[in-house]
C-alpha positions as CSV (number, residue, x, y, z in Angstrom):
1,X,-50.2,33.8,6.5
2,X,-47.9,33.2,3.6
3,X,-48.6,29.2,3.5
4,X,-52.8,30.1,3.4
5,X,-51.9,32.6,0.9
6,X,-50.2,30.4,-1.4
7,X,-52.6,27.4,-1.1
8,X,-55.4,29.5,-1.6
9,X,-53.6,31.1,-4.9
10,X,-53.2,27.5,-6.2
11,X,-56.6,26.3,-5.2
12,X,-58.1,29.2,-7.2
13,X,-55.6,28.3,-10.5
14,X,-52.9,31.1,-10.4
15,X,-50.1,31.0,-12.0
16,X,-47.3,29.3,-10.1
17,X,-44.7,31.7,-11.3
18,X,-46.8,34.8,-9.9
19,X,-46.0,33.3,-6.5
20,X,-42.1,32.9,-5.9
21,X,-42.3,36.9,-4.4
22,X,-43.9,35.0,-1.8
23,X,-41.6,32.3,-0.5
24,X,-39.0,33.3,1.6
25,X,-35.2,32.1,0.5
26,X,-34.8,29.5,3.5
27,X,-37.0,26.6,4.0
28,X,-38.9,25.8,6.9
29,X,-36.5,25.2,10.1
30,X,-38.6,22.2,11.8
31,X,-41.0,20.9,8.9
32,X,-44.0,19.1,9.5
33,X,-43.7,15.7,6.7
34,X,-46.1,15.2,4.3
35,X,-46.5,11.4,3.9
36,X,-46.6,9.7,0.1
37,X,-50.2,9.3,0.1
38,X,-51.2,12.8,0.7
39,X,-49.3,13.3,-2.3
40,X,-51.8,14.2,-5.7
41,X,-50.8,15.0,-9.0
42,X,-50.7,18.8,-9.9
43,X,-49.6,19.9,-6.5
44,X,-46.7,22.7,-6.6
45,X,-43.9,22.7,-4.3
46,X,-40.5,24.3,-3.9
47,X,-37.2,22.4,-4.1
48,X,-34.3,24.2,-1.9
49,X,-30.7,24.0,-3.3
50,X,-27.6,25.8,-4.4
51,X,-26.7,27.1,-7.4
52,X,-23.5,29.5,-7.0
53,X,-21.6,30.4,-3.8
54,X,-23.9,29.3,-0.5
55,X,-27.3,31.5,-1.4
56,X,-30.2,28.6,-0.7
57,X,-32.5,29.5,-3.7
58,X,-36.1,27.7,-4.2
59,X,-36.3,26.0,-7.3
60,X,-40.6,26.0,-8.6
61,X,-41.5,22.5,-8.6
62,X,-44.3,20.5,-9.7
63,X,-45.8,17.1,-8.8
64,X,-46.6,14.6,-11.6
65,X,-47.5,11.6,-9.4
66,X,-46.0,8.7,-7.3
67,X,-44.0,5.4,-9.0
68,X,-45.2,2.9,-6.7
69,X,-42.3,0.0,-5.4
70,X,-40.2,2.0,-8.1
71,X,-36.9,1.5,-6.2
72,X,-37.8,-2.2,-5.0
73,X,-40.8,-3.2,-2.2
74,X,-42.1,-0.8,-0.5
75,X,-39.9,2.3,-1.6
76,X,-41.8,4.6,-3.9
77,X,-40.6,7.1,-5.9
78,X,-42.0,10.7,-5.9
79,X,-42.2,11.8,-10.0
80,X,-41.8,15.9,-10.4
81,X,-40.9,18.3,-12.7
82,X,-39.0,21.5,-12.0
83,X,-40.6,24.0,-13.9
84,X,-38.2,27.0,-12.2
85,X,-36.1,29.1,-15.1
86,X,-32.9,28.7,-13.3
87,X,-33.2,25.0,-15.1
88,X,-34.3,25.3,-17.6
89,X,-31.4,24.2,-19.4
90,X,-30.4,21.5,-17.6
91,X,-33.3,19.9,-15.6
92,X,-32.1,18.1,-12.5
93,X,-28.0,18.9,-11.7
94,X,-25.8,16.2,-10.3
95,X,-24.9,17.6,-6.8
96,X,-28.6,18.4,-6.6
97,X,-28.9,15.2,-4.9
98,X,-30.7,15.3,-1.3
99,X,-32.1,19.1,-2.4
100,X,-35.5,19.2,-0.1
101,X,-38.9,19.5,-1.9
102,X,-41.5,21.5,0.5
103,X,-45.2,21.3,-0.1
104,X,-47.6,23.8,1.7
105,X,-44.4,24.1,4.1
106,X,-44.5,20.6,4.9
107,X,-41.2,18.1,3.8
108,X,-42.0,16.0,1.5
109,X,-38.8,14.5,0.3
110,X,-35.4,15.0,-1.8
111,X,-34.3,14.9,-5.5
112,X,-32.4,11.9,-6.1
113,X,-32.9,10.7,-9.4
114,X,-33.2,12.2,-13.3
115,X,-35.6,10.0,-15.6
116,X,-33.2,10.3,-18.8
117,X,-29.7,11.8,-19.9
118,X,-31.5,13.8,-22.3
119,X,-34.6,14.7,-20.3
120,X,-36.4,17.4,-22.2
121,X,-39.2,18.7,-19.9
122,X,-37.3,18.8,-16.3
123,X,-38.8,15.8,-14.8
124,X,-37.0,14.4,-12.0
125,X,-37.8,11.5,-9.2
126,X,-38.0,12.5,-5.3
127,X,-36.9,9.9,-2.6
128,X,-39.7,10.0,0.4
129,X,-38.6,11.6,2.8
130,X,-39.9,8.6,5.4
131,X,-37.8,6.4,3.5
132,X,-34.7,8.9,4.5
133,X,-35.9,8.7,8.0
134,X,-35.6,5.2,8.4
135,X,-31.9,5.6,7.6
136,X,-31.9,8.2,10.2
137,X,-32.9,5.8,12.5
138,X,-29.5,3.5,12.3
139,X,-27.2,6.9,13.7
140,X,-26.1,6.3,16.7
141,X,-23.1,8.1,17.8
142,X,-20.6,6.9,20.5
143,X,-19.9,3.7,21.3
144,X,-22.8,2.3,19.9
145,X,-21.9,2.9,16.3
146,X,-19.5,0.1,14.5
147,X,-16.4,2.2,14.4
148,X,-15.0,-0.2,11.7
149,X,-17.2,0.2,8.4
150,X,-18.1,-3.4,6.5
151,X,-15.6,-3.9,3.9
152,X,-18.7,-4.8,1.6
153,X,-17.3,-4.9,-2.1
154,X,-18.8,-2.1,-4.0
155,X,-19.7,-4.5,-7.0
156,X,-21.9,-6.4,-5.0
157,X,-23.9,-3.7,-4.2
158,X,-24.0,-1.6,-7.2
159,X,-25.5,-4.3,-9.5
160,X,-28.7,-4.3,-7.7
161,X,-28.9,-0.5,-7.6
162,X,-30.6,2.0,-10.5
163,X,-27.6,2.9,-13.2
164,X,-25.6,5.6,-12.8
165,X,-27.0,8.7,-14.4
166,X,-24.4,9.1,-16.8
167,X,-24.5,5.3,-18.0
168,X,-26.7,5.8,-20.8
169,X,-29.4,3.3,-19.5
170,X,-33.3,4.2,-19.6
171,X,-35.0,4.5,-16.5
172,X,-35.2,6.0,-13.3
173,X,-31.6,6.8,-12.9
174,X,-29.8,8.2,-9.8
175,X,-28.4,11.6,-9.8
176,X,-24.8,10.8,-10.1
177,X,-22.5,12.9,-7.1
178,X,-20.2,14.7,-8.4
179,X,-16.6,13.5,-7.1
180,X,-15.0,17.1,-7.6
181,X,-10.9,16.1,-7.3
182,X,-7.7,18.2,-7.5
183,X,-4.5,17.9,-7.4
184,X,-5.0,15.0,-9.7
185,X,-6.7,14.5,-13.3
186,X,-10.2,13.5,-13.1
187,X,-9.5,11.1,-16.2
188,X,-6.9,9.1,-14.0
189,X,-8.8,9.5,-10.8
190,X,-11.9,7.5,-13.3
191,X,-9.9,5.3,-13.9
192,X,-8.6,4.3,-10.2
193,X,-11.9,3.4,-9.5
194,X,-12.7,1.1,-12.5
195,X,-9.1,-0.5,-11.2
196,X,-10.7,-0.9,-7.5
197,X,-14.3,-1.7,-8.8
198,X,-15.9,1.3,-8.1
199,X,-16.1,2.4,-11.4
200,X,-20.1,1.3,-11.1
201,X,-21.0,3.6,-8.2
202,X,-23.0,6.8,-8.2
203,X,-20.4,9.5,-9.4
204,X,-19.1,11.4,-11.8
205,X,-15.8,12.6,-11.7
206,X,-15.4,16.4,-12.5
207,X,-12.3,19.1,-11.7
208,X,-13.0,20.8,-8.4
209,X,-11.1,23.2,-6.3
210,X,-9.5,22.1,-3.3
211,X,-10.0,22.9,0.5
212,X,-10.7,26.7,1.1
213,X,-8.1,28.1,2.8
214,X,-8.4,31.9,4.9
215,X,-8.9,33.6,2.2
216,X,-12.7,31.8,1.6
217,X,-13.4,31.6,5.0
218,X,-15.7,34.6,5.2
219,X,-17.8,33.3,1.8
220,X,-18.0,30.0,3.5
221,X,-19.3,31.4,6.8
222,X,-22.8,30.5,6.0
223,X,-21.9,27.4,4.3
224,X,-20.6,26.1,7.4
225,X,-23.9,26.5,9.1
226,X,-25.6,23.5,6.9
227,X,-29.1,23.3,6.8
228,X,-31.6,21.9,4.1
229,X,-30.3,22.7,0.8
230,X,-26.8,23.3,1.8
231,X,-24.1,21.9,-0.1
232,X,-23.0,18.9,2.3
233,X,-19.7,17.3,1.0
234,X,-18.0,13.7,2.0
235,X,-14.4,14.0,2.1
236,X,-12.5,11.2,1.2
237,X,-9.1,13.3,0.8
238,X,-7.7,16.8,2.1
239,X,-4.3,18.5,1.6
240,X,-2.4,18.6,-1.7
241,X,-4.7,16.1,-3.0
242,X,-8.1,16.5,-2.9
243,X,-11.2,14.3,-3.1
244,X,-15.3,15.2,-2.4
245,X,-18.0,14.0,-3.0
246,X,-20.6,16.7,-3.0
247,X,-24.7,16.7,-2.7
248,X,-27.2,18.5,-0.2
249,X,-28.9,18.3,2.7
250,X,-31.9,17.6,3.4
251,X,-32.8,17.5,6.7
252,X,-31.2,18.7,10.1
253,X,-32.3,18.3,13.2
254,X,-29.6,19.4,16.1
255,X,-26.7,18.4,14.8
256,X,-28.1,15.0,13.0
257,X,-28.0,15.1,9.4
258,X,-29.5,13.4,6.3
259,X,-28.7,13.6,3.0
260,X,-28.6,12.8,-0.7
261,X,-31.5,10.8,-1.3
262,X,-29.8,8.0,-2.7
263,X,-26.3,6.2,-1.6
264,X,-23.0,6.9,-2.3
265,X,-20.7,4.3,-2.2
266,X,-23.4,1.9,0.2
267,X,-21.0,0.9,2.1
268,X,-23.9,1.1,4.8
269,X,-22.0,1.5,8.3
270,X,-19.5,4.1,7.9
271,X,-17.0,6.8,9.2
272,X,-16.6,9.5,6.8
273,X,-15.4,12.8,7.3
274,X,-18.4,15.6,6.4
275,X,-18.0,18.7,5.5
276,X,-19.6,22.1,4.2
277,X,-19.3,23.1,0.8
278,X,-19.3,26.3,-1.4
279,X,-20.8,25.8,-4.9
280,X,-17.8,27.4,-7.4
281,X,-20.5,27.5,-10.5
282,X,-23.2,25.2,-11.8
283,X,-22.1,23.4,-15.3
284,X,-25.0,23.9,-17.7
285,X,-24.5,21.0,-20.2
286,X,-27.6,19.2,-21.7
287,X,-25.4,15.5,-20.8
288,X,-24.4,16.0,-17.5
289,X,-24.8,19.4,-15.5
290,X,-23.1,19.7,-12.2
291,X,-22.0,21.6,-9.6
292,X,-18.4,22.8,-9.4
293,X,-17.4,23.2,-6.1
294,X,-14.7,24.1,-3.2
295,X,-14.6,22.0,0.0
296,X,-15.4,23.6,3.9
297,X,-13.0,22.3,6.7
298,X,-14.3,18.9,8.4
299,X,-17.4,19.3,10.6
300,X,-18.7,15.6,11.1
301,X,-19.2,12.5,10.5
302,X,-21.0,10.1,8.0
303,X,-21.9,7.4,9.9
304,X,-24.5,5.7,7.4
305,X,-24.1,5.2,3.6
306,X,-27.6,3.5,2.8
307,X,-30.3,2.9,-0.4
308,X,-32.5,6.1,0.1
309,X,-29.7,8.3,2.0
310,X,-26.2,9.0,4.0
311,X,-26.8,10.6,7.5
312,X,-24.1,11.7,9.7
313,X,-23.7,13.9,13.3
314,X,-21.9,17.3,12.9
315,X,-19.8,18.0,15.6
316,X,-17.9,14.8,15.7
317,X,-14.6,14.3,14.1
318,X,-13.7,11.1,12.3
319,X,-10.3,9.5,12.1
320,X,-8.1,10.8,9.6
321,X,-4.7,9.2,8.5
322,X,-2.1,11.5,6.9
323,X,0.4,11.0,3.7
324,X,3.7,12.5,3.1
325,X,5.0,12.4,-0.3
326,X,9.0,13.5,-0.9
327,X,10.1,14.3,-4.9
328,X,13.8,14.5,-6.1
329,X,13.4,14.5,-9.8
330,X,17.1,14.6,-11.7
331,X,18.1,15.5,-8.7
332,X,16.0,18.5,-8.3
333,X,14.3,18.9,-4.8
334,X,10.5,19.0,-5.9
335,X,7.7,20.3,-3.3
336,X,6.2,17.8,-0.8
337,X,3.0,16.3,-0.7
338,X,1.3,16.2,2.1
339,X,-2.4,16.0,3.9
340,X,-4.7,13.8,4.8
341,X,-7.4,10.6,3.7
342,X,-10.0,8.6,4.9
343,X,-8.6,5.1,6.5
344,X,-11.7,3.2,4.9
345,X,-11.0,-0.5,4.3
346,X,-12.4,-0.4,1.1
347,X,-11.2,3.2,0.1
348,X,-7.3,3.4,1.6
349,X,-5.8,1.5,-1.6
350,X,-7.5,3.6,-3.8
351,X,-6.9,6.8,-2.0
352,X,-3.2,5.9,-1.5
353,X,-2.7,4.7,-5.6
354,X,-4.5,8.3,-6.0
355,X,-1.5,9.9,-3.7
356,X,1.3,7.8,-5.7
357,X,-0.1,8.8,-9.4
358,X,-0.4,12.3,-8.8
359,X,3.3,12.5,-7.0
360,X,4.5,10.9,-10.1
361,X,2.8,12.6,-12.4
362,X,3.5,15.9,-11.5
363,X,7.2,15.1,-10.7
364,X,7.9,13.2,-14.2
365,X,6.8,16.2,-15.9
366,X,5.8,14.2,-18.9
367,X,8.7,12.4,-19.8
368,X,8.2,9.8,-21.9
369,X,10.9,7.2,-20.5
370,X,11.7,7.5,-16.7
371,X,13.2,5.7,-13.6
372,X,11.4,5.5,-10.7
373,X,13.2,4.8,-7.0
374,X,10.4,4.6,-4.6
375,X,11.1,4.0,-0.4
376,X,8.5,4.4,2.2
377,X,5.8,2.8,4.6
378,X,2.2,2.7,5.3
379,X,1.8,2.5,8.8
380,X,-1.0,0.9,10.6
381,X,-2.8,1.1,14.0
382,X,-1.8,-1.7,16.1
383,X,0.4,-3.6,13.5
384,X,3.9,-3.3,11.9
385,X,4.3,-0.7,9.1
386,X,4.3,-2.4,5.4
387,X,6.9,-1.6,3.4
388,X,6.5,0.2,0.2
389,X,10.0,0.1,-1.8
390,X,10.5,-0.5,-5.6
391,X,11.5,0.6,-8.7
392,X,10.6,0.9,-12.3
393,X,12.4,1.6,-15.4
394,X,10.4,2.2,-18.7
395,X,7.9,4.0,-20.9
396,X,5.4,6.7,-19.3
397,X,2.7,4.5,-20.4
398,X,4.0,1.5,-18.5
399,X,4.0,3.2,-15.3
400,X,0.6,1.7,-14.0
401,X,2.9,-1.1,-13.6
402,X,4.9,0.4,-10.7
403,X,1.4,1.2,-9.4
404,X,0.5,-2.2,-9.6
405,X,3.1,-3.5,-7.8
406,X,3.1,-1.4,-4.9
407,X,-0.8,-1.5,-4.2
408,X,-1.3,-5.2,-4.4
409,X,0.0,-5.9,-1.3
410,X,-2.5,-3.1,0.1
411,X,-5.7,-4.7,-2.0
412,X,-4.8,-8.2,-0.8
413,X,-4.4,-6.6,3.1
414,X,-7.3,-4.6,3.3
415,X,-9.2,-7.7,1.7
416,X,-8.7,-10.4,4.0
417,X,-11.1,-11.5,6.4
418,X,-8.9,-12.0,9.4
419,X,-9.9,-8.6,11.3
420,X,-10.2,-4.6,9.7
421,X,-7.2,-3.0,9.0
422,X,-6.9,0.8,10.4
423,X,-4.2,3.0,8.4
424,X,-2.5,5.5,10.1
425,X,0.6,7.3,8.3
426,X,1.6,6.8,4.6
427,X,5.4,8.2,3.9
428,X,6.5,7.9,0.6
429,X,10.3,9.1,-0.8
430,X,10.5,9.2,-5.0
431,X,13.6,9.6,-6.9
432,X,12.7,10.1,-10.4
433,X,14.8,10.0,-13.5
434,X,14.3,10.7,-17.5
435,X,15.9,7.6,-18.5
436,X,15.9,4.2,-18.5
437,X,17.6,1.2,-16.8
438,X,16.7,-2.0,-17.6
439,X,18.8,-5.0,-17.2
440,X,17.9,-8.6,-19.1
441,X,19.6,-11.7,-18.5
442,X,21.6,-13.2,-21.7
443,X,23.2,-16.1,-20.5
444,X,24.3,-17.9,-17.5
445,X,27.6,-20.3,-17.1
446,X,28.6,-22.7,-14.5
447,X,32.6,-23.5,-13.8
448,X,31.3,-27.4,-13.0
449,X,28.4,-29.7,-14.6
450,X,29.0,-32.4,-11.6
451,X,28.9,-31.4,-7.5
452,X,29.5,-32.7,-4.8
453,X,26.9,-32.4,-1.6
454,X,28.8,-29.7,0.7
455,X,30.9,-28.9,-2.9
456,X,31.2,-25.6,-4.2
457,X,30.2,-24.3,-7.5
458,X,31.1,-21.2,-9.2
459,X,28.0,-19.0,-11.3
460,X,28.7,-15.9,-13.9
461,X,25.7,-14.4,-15.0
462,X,25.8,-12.2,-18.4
463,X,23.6,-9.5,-18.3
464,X,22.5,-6.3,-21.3
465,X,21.4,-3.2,-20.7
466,X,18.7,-2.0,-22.8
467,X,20.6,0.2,-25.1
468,X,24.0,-2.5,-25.2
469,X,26.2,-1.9,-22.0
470,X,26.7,-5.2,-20.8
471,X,28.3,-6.6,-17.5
472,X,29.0,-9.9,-15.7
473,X,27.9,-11.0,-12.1
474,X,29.8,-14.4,-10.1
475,X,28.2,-16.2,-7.4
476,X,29.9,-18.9,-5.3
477,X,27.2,-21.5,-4.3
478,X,28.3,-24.2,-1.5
479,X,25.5,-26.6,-1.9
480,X,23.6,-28.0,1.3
481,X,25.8,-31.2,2.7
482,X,21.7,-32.7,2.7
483,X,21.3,-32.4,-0.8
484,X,20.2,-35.6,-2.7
485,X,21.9,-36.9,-5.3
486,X,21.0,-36.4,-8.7
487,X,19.8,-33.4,-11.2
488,X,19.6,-30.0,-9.5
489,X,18.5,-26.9,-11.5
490,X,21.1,-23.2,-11.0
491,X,18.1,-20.8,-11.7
492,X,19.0,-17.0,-12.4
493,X,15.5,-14.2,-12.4
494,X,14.8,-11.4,-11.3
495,X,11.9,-10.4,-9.0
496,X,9.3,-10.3,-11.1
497,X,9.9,-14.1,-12.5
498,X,10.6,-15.3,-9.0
499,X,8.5,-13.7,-6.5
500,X,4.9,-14.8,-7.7
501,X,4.7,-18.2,-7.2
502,X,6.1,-18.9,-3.4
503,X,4.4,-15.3,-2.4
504,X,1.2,-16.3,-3.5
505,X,1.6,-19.7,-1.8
506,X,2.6,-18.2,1.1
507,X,0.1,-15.4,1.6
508,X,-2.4,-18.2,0.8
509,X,-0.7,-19.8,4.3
510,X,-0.6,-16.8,6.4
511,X,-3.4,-17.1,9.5
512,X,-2.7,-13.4,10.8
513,X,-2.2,-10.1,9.2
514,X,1.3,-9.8,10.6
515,X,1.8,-12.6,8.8
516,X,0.9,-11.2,5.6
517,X,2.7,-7.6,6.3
518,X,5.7,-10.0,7.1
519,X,5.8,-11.7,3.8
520,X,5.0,-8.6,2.2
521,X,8.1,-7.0,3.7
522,X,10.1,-9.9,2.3
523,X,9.8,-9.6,-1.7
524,X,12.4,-9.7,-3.8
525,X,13.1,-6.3,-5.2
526,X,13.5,-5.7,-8.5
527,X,16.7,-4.1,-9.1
528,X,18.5,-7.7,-7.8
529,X,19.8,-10.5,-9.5
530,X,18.7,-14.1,-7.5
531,X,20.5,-17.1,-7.9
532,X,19.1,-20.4,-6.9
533,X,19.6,-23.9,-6.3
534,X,16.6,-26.0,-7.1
535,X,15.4,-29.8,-7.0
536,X,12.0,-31.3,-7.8
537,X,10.4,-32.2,-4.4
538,X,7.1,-34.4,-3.6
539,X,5.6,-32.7,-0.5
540,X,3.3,-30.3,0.6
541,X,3.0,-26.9,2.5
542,X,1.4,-26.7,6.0
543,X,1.1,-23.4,6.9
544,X,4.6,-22.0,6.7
545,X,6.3,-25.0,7.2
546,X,7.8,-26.9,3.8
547,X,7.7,-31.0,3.5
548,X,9.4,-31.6,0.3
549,X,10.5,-35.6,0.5
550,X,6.8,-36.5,1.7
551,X,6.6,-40.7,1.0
552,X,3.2,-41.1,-1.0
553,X,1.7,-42.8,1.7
554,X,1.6,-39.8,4.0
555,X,0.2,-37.3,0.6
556,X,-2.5,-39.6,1.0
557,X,-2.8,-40.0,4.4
558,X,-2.7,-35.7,4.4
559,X,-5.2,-35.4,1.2
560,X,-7.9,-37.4,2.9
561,X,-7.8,-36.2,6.0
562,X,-10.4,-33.4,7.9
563,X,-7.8,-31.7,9.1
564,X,-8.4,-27.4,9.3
565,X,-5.1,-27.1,8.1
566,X,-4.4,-25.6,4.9
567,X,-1.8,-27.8,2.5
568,X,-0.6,-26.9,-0.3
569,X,1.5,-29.1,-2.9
570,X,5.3,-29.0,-3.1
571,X,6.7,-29.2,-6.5
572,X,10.1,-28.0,-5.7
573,X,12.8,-27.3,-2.9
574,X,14.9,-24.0,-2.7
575,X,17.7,-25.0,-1.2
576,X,20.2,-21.9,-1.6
577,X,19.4,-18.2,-3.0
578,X,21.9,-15.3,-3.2
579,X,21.7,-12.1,-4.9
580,X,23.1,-8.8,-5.8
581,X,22.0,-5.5,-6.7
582,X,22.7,-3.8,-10.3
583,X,21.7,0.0,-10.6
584,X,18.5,-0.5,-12.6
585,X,15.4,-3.0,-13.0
586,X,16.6,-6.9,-13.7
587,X,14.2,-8.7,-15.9
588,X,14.3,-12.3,-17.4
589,X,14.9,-15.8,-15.9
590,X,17.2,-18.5,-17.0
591,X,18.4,-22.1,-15.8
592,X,21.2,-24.1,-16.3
593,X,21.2,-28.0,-14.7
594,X,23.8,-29.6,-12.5
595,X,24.5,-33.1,-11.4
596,X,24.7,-33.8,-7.6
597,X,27.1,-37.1,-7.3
């Protein structure tokens, strides 16, 4: 009665607003669609969404027309304007994405894009709701579903898509999703994923609160029952730390979901965790209105991260690995850090350099020089745990370079093409201090100039602290009774100078990822001094196995062949290293020739 009502109040030219006493709050449970090319201009519709807390509210829509192949062939876009008082201000609000846009009752689509920063009049782009459908389509729970997402590299994707809404480019731009984090500044979290190359996808990062705890349960209730034009969140981290992504749904039927209207990181096959959200407030700002918001518990799964939507199943749970984060800072016990994030091959190295900055952040307090003492693990499913220990000495705004260190051996893992790395556990001790210690190599001195093979030579290495303590280190080298005669090279570095070279040859070698967490687990450290003893070589690398006294004719032989077999040139041998520990960082590198008689 209410739909005949309406239509016949439109057909005879009343005034739209005259009719919102006459909607009810909720849209229709089990829609009929209304395909693109029943679609005329000057139809009125409603647009479901949240504004504050979990109230559904219908937002007075109108329909300009449809931008035919606007998103590429064959995907129209639906061109509206929301002509409702609540925004009036801001026009289209990121977090709006996937809000469902009824006409006569029937589904027509979602919002999913703005048409400029600055838009004046509150136009606004709808995705089709067939084109959501088709996502829809690809769920398949169970067994069917690829259980280990594509590691597809963001960048790849992202340049073919329509700019972020906040970029500043013209055009039909999607509504960005606002990334609501705590527990960690939203400048630095922006930053992580320019680091990672995600800096191009469709979000903009904004403060947030955190999982409700009991205290919200009650408001969140409803929110827990998603429906079209509930908040609908994917979770990327829980616990101390917290990271969401936050838009609406669109459409439910049972306990399959769609979504957003656009992607979200298009990693198309996924396994997200999904949860209900509560909307805190919605930002007003003329650049770039959002929705604040606070994050349900986990009640599904994202199984599909595609061009016109996401779409998940509620009920099931995703994997979830855990981190554990232990401060001492001056000696001070600090409070643990501890929860939970999404084991995504593209998303754990972010996630986990997320986890590390915030520990250290909030532990440092500021400081502006520091030490930094860091032991711990990252555990995988079905492979041995990588090691995560280091240490840095130096000015707070050289501290990226611990970070550095410790989550290339995660990029280059979780890259590799060998098979998809699962993470299960990351457990992470920091000792923090407010000062530095830094150790550089002066001088180095040798007791002999001329060995024998098999002969012994003495090494004293001269080392100053930054701020002029200075102390002395002896090595006893017995050189190899194989040695060749002729010039050999005592080399003295720390890890930094010496690890890059042979590392990066050797990871180059490794055929299995235990080979790589294996090398990994091997790196010099950089609070020790290395000695070595070195001689030019002519060979080549196979694998792990070194060659270094190769005649020419076999180079040759191995430089022309077919062979699979990945070889590598051999400029040098290492014939002995030693080392010691100093308490602090060792930086510089230093050699001093000998003869071999």
């Amino acid at each position: 009665m209410r739909v005949l009502l309406r239509s016949h109040l439109i057909m005879a030219g009343a005034l739209w607003l005259g009719l919102s006493v006459l909607v009810a709050d909720d849209p229709p449970a089990q829609p009929e669609i209304l395909p693109v090319d029943q679609i005329k201009p000057g139809m009125h519709g409603l647009t479901y969404t949240v504004m504050k807390g979990n109230e559904i509210v219908p937002l007075q829509t109108e329909i300009i027309g449809v931008a035919k192949n606007a998103l590429g062939p064959g995907l129209d876009l639906i061109i509206g304007r929301l002509v409702d008082e609540r925004t009036r201000l801001t026009g289209a609000v990121h977090g709006m994405s996937g809000s469902p846009l009824y006409v006569d009752g029937k589904l027509v689509g979602a919002l999913s894009r703005r048409i400029a920063i600055f838009e004046k009049d509150g136009q606004c782009g709808f995705t089709p709701i067939a084109d959501m459908m088709k996502v829809e389509n690809l769920v398949r729970p169970g067994p069917q579903v690829q259980q280990q997402p594509d590691p597809v590299p963001l960048m790849n994707f992202t340049s073919i898509l329509p700019g972020n809404a906040t970029s500043g480019e013209p055009g039909l731009s999607a509504l960005a999703v606002p990334l609501s984090v705590s527990g960690i500044r939203p400048d630095i979290f922006s930053r992580l994923l320019d680091h990672f190359g995600l800096g191009n996808s469709l979000f903009v990062t904004v403060p947030g609160g955190g999982e409700v705890d009991s205290a919200y349960a009650g408001t969140l209730k409803q929110a827990m029952e998603i429906k079209p034009g509930s908040p609908l969140a994917a979770v990327l981290m829980g616990g101390d730390i917290n990271v969401a992504a936050t838009g609406t749904c669109t459409w439910r039927d049972g306990n399959r979901i769609l979504a957003f209207g656009h992607p979200m990181f298009g990693f198309g096959n996924s396994e997200l965790p999904m949860a209900g959200a509560e909307v805190v407030t919605t930002v007003p700002s003329y650049e770039t209105p959002y929705k604040m918001t606070n994050t349900g518990a986990i009640v599904g799964t994202i199984y599909q991260d595609r061009v016109s939507a996401i779409a998940g199943v509620l009920g099931d749970l995703p994997p979830l690995a855990t981190y554990m984060i232990k401060r001492t800072h001056d000696g001070e016990k600090l409070p643990d850090l501890k929860g939970w994030f999404a084991p995504h091959p593209v998303l754990t190295p972010m996630l986990i350099g997320a986890a590390l900055d915030s520990a250290l952040s909030n532990s440092l307090q500021m400081a502006r020089t520091l030490s930094v003492h860091m032991t711990g693990e990252l555990e995988f499913a079905d492979h041995p745990a990588l090691k995560l220990d280091g240490i840095f000495s130096g000015e707070d705004d050289t501290l990226p370079d611990l970070l550095t260190n410790t989550l290339t051996p995660l990029v280059k893992l979780f890259t590799q093409t060998n098979e998809h790395l699962m993470a299960k556990s990351l457990y992470v001790s920091f000792d923090t201090q407010e000062r530095m210690t830094n150790w550089t190599i002066e001088s180095i001195h040798t007791d002999e100039r001329e060995v024998e093979p098999n002969g012994q030579i003495h090494v004293t290495v001269d080392l100053r602290e930054e701020y002029g303590a200075r102390t002395s280190q002896s090595f006893a080298l017995t050189l190899p009774e194989n040695i060749k005669s002729g010039t050999v090279a005592i080399r003295v570095g720390g890890s930094v100078e010496l690890n890059d070279e042979r590392l990066r040859r050797d990871i180059q070698n490794a055929r299995t990822v235990n080979e790589m967490i294996n090398l990994f687990n091997q790196r010099r450290m950089q609070d020790r001094i290395y000695v070595q003893v070195v001689s030019a070589a002519e060979g080549e690398v196979v694998r792990d196995q070194e060659m270094p006294a190769l005649p020419g004719s076999v180079r040759s032989v191995m430089e022309g062949s077919n062979s699979s077999e990945i070889s590598v040139p051999l400029p040098e041998q290492v014939w002995l290293e030693l080392s010691a520990q100093l308490p602090g960082v060792v930086h510089g590198r230093q050699e001093v020739s000998v003869t071999v008689k």
